[in-house]
C-alpha positions in Angstrom: 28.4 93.4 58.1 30.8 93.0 61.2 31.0 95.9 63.6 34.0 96.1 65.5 34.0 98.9 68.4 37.5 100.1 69.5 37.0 102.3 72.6 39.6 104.3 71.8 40.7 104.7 75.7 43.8 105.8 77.0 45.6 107.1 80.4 48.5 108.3 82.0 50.5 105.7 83.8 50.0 106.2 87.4 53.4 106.8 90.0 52.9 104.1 92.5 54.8 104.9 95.8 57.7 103.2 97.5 56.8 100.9 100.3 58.3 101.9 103.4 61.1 99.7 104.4 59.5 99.1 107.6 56.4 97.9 106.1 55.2 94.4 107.2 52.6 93.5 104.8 52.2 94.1 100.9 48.4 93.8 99.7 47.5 91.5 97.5 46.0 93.0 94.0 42.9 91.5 93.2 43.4 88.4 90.8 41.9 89.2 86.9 38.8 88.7 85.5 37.4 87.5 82.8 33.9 89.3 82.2 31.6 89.0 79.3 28.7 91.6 79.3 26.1 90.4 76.9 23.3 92.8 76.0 20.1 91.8 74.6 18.8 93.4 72.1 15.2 91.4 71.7 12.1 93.9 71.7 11.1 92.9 75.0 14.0 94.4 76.7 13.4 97.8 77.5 17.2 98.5 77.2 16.4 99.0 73.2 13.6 101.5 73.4 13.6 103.0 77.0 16.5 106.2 77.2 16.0 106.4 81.5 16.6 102.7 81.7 19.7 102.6 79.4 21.0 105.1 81.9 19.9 103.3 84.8 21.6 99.9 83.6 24.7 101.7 82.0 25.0 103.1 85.9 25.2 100.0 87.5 27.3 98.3 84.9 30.0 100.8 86.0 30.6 100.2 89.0 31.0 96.3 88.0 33.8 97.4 85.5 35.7 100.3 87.4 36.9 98.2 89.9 38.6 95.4 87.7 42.4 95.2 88.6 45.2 95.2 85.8 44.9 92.7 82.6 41.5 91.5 83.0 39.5 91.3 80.1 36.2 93.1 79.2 34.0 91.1 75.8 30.4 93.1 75.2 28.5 91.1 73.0 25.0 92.0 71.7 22.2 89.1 71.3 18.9 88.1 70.7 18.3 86.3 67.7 19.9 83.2 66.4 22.2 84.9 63.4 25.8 86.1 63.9 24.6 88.4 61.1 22.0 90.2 63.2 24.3 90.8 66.3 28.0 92.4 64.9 28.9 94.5 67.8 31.7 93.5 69.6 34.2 95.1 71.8 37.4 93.1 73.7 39.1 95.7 76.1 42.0 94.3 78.5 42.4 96.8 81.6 46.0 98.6 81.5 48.0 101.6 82.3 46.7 103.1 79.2 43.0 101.7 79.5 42.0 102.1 82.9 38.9 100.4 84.3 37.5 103.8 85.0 37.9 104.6 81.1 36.6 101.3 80.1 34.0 101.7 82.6 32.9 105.2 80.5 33.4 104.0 77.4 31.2 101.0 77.7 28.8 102.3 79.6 27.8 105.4 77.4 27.5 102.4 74.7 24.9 100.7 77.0 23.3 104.4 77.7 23.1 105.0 73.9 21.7 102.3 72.9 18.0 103.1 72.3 19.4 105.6 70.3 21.6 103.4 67.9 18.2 101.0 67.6 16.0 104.3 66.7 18.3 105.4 64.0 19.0 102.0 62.8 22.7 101.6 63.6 21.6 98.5 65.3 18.3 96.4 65.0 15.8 95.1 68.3 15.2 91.6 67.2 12.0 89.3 67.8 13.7 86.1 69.4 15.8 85.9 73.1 18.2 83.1 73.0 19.5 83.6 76.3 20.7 80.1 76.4 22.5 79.8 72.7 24.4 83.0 73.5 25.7 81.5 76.9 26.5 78.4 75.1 28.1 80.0 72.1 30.3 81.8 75.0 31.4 79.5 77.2 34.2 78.2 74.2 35.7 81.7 74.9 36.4 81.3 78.1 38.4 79.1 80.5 36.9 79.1 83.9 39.8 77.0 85.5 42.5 79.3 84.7 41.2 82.9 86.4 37.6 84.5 87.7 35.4 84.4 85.0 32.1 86.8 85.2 29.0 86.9 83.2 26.9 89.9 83.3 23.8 90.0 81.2 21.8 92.7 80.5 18.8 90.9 79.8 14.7 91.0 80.9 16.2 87.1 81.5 13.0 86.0 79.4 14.2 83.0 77.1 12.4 83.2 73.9 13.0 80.4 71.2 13.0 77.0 70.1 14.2 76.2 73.5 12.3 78.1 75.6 9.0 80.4 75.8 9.2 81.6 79.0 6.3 84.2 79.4 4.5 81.3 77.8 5.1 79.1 80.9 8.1 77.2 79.2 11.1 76.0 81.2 14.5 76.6 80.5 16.5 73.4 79.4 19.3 72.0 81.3 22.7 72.7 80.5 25.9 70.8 80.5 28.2 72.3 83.3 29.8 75.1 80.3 30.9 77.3 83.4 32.3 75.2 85.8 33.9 76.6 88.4 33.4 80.2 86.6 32.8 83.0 89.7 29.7 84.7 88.4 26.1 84.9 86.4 24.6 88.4 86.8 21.3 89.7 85.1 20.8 93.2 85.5 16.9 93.3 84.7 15.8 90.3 85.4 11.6 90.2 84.9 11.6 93.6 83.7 8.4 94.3 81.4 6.8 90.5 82.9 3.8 92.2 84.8 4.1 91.2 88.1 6.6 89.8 90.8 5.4 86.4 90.3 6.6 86.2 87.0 9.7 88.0 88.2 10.6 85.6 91.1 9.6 82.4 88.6 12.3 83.9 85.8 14.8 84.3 88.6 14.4 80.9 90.1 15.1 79.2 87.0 17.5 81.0 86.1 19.2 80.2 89.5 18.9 76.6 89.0 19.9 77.1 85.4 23.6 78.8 86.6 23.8 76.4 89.6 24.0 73.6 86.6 25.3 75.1 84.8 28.6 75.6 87.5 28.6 78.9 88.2 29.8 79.5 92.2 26.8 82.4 92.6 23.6 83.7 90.5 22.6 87.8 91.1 19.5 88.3 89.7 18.2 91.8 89.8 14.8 93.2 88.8 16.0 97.2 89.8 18.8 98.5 92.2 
């Protein structure tokens, strides 16, 4: 079954003020974006189980949306295991008069906040694989990095699990074709969360780093906590 989440958001067009005649320079809006927020659903992210977390995470994620300018486009994937089936949720947004990155901002969010409680009454299911890599993959052939900033924001513990990759096992992550180049942005918000110790956490960044520089993303952001 295919879930299909319409925010529902809507605002008043704002009144944007005259320029002075006298004026001398006109800013220049920020260009769109392009941002795909993936959220893992595998058991060993504590965004499925842990309620303060969620809220932590949802936090953050806002202030990564709320300032997106005028017809960029917001995609929230879920993942974990390899089955379409097992990961239905999607949401497309494109920021407007009528849905404002501040809305979008609070709708998605208070998904990410809520989702402990959609996996404890069932609505959606924490899954036993983490194919970090497939997802990225599957994604790339949605977007077009050479024709506007393109952003990837994970919300992920970052630890591949499958065929691919055991990474609390002490497995690599393979190399990828370029998929993203010249795309602005890999971000994992939770990066070595639930690994055990900074050693772990610094390892799962670093290769995940070298995985995004191959990849051809301009910049990696890894972050354990904020």
């Amino acid at each position: 079954m295919r879930i299909v989440v319409t925010l529902g958001l809507a605002a008043a067009f704002l009144s944007v003020p005259f320029l002075n005649a006298g004026a001398e320079a006109v800013d220049v809006p920020p260009r769109p974006q392009t941002v795909i927020i993936g959220l893992d659903l595998s058991k060993s992210n504590p965004l499925v189980d842990d309620a303060a977390y969620a809220a932590r995470v949802a936090s953050r994620l806002t202030q990564e949306i709320d300032k997106l300018s005028v017809r960029s486009r917001v995609m929230v994937r879920t993942f974990g295991a390899y089955d379409s089936g097992a990961n239905p949720l999607k949401v497309d947004e494109v920021i407007s008069a009528r849905a404002r990155p501040e809305s979008v901002a609070e709708g998605i969010s208070s998904l990410v906040a809520a989702l402990p409680q959609l996996v404890a009454e069932g609505k959606l299911k924490a899954q036993d694989w983490t194919y970090i890599v497939s997802f990225m993959e599957t994604m790339s052939h949605q977007v077009d990095c050479a024709a506007g900033d393109v952003r990837v924001i994970l919300l992920t513990d970052g630890f591949e699990d499958s065929e691919q990759a055991r990474m609390l096992r002490g497995g690599s992550l393979p190399k990828p074709e370029p998929y993203y180049q010249g795309c602005t942005e890999l971000m994992m918000l939770g990066v070595g969360q639930g690994g055990g110790s900074p050693a772990v956490t610094k390892r799962a960044r670093e290769q995940w780093e070298r995985w995004a520089q191959a990849a051809g993303f301009q910049r990696f952001t890894g972050l354990y906590d904020w």
